[in-house]
C-alpha positions as CSV (number, residue, x, y, z in Angstrom):
1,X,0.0,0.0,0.0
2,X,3.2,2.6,0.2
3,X,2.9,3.2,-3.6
4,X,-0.5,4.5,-2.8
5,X,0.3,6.9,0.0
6,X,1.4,10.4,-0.8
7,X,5.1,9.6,0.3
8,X,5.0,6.5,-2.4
9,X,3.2,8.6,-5.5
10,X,5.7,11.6,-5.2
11,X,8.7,9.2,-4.6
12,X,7.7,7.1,-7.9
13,X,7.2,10.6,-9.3
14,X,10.7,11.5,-8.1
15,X,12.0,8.6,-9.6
16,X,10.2,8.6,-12.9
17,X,11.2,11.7,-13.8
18,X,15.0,11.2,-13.0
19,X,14.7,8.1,-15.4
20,X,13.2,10.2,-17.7
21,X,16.2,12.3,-18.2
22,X,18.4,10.5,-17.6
23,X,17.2,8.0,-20.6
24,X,16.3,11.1,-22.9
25,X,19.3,13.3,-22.1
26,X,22.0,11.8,-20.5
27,X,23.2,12.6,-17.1
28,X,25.1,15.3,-17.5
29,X,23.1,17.3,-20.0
30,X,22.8,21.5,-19.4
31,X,19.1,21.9,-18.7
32,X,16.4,24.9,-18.3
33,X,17.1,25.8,-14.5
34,X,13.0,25.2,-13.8
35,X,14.1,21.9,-15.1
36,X,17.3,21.5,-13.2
37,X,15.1,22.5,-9.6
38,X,12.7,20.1,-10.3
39,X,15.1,17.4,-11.0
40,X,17.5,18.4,-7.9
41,X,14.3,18.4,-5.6
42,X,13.7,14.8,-6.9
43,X,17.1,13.6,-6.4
44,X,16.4,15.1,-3.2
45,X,13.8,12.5,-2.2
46,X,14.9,10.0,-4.0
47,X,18.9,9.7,-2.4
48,X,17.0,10.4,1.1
49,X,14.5,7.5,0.8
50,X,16.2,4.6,-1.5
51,X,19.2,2.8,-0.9
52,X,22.0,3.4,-3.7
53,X,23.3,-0.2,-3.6
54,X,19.7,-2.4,-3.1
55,X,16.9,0.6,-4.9
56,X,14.6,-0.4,-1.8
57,X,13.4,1.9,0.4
58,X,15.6,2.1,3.9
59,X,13.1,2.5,6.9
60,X,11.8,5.4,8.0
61,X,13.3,5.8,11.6
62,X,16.4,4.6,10.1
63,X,17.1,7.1,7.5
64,X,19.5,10.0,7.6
65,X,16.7,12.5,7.6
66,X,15.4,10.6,11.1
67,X,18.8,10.9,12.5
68,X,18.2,14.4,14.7
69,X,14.9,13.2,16.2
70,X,16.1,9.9,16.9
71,X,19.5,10.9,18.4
72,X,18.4,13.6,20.2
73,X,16.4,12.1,22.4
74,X,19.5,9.1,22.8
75,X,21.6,12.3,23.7
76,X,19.5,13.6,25.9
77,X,19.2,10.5,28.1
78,X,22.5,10.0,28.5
79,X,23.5,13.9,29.5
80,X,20.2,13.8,31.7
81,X,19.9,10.8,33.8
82,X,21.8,10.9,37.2
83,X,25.6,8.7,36.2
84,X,24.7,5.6,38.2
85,X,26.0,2.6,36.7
86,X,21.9,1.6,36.1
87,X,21.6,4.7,33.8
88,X,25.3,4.6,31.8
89,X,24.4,0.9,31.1
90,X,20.8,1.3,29.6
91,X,21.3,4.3,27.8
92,X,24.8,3.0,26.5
93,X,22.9,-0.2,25.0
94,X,19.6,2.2,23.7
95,X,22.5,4.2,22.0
96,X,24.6,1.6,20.4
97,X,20.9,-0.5,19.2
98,X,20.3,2.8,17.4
99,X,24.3,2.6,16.2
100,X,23.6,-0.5,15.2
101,X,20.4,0.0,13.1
102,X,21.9,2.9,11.1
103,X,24.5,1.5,10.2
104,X,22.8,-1.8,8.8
105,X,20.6,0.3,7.5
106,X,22.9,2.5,5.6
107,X,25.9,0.2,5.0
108,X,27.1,-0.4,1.5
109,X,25.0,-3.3,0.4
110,X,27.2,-5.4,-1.9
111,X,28.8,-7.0,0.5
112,X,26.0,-8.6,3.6
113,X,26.4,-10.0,7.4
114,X,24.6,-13.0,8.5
115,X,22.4,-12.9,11.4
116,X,25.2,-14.8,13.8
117,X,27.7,-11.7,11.9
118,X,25.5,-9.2,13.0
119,X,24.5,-10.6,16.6
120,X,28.2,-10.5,17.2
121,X,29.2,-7.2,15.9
122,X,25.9,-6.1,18.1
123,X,26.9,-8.0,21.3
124,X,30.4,-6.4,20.9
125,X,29.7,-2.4,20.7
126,X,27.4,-2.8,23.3
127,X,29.3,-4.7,26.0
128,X,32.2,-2.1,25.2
129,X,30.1,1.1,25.2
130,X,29.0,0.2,28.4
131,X,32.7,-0.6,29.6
132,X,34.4,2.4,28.6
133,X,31.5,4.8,30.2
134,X,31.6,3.0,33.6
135,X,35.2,2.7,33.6
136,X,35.3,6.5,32.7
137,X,32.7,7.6,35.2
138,X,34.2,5.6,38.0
139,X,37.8,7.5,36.8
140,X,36.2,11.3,37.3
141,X,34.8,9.5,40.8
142,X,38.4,9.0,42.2
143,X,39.5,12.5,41.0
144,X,40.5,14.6,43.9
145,X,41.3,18.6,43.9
146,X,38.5,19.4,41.2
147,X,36.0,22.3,41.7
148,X,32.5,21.4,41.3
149,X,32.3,22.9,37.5
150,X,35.4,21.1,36.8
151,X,33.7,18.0,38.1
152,X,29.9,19.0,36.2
153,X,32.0,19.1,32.8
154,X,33.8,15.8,33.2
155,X,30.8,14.4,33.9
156,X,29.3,15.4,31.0
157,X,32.5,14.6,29.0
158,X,31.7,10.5,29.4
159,X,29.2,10.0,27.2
160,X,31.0,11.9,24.4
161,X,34.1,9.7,25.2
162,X,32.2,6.5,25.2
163,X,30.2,7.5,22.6
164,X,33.0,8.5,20.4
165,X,35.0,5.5,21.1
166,X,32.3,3.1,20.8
167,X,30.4,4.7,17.7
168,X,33.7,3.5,16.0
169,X,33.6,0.5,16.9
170,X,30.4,-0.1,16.0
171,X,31.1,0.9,12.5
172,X,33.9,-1.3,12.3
173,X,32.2,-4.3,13.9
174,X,29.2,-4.2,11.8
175,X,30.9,-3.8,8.3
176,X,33.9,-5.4,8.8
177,X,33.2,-7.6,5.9
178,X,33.4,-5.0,4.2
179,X,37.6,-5.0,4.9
180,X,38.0,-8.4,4.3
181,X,35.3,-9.5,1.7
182,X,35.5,-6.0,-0.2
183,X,33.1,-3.8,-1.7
184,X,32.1,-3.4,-5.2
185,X,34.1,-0.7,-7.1
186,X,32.9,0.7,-10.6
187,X,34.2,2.8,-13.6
188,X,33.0,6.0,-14.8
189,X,30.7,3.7,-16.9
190,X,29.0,2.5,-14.0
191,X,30.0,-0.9,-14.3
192,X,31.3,-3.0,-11.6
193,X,35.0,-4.0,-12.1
194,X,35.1,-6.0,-9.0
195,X,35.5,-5.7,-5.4
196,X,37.9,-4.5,-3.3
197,X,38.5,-4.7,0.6
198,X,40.8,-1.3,0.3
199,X,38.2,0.6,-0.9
200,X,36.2,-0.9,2.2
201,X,38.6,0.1,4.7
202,X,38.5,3.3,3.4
203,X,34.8,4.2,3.4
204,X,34.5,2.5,6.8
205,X,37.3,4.8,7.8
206,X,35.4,7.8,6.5
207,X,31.7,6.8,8.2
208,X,33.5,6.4,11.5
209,X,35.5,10.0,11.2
210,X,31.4,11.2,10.4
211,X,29.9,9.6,13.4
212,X,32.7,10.9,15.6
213,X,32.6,14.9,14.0
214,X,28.3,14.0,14.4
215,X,28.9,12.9,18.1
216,X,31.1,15.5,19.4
217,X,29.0,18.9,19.0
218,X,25.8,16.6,20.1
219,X,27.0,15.5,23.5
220,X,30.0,18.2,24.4
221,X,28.3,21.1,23.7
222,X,25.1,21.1,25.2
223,X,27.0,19.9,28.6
224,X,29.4,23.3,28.6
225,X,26.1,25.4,27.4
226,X,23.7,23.8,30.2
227,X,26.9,24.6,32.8
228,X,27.1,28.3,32.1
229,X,23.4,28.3,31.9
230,X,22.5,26.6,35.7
231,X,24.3,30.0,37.0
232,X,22.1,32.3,35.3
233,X,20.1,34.1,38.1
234,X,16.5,33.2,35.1
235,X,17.6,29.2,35.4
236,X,18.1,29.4,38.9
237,X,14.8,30.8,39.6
238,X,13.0,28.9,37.2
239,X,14.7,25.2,37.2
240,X,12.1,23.6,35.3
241,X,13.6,25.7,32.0
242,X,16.4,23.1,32.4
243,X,15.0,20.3,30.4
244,X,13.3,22.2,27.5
245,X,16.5,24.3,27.5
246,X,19.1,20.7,27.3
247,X,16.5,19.3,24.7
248,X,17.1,22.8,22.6
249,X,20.7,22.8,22.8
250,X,21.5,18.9,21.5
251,X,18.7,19.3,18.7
252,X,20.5,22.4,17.3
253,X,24.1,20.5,18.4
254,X,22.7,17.8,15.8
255,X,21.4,19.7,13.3
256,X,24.4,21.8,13.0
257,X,26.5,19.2,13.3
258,X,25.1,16.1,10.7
259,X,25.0,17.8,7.7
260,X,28.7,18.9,8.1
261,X,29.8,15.6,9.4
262,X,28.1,13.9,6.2
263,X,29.7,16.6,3.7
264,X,33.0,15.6,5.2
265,X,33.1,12.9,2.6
266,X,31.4,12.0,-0.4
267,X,28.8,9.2,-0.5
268,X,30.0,7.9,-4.0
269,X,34.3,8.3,-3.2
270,X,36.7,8.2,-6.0
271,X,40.0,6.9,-5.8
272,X,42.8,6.4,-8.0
273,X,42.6,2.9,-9.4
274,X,46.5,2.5,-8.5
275,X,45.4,2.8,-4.9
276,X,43.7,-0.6,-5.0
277,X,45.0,-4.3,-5.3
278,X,46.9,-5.0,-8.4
279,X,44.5,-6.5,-10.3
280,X,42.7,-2.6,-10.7
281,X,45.8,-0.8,-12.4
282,X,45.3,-1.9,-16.1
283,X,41.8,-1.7,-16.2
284,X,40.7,-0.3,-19.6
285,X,36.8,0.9,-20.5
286,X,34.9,0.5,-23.1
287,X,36.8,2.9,-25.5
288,X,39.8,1.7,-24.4
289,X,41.5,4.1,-22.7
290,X,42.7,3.2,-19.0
291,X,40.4,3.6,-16.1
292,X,42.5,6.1,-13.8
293,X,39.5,6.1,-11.1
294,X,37.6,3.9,-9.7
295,X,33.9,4.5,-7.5
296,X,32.3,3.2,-4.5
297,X,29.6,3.8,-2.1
298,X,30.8,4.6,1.3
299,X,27.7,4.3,2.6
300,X,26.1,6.8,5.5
């Protein structure tokens, strides 16, 4: 029934009209700019709903565009619950589940985990986010000498830390495949030339440098804002501002922060074809001539 609902009539539209074009003109054909906004505002949809490597739709609460609402209420549990061991251990796992269903959700499909693979890789990110924010938390415990500020912001520190170090991991965990099976790499033609587990490494490199640049406004910031804010003499005398206030700070922390981690990289990567395995150097295309660069989907 989705192709029915407005979402599914404007995304077929979306992609009709791209096929369209592309079939009549080409790609890369100069265009009427009423004709280039309507085509950039279907690409639009169409790269935020539809999964480059599979063309199905990737689930709603699990596509990029869901990221800020989901997230910031992840973020917010972490900086707001008291740091008991109770509360770093169930928001650490409701944190990395998320992790985990992004980045299944959003991982270059040519090369797939099993459910055991996946179970693993789950198991894994969770058991160490949850290590690393204890072990951290009991660390800034055993600190002597430190003001109570001093204390507030290392406090709120530990969830970036953990969620830095095991948002990595995550990444890593869940596509590792991807390093040692490879991913498909194509030519300028679009076809696929083969696969290749350097270009893997290197767009799980490039997610995990995203997620980390995505984390660190999200769950540093709003900690140092909210700080200077509890002194204000308006906070003070109006306490219940806090929550509203923490829940406007880490959804404008995110919003800032994703589409700047995202643009750190592009989603289809070039790379020399020298930079890969042997077997990629004296690739020729259809002409002829030899392939120089080769493509991959680095996923989100």
């Amino acid at each position: 029934m989705a192709a029915a609902s407005p979402d599914g009539i404007l995304l077929r539209a979306a992609q009709s009209l791209i096929a369209s074009h592309t079939a009549t003109h080409g790609a890369t054909v100069a265009v009427p700019a009423a004709t280039a906004d309507a085509l950039w505002r279907a690409k639009v949809r169409v790269d935020a709903t539809i999964h480059p490597d599979t063309g199905e739709k990737v689930l709603l609460p699990f596509r990029m565009a869901s990221f800020v609402p989901t997230n910031a209420l992840v973020v917010a549990g972490m900086l707001m619950s008291r740091p008991i061991a109770v509360n770093i251990v169930a928001w650490q796992w409701v944190n990395q589940t998320v992790n985990v269903a992004f980045n299944y959700a959003n991982a270059n499909k040519t090369t797939k985990m099993d459910f055991s693979e996946t179970a693993v890789a789950y198991a894994t990110a969770v058991a160490s986010s949850c290590t690393i924010a204890i072990g951290l938390n009991e660390w800034v415990k055993r600190l002597k000498g430190l003001s109570p500020m001093s204390m507030s912001i290392l406090n709120k520190c530990v969830p970036f830390t953990a969620v830095a170090a095991a948002g990595t991991l995550n990444v890593f965990l869940m596509r590792r495949k991807e390093m040692t099976d490879g991913i498909a790499v194509m030519d300028s033609e679009g076809k696929i030339v083969g696969k290749s587990a350097v270009a893997g490494y290197t767009a799980i490199s490039q997610v995990a440098i995203s997620r980390v640049a995505t984390a660190f406004p999200a769950v540093f910031l709003p900690g140092l804002v909210m700080t200077q804010l509890e002194r204000t003499a308006v906070m003070q005398r109006n306490p219940r501002l806090a929550l509203p206030a923490n829940l406007v700070t880490i959804s404008l922390s995110l919003l800032g922060a994703l589409p700047c981690a995202i643009a750190l990289f592009p989603q289809v990567a070039a790379v020399p074809a020298t930079s890969l395995e042997p077997r990629f150097h004296n690739l020729v295309d259809s002409g002829g001539a030899p392939v120089k660069e080769l493509y991959f989907n680095r996923g989100l």
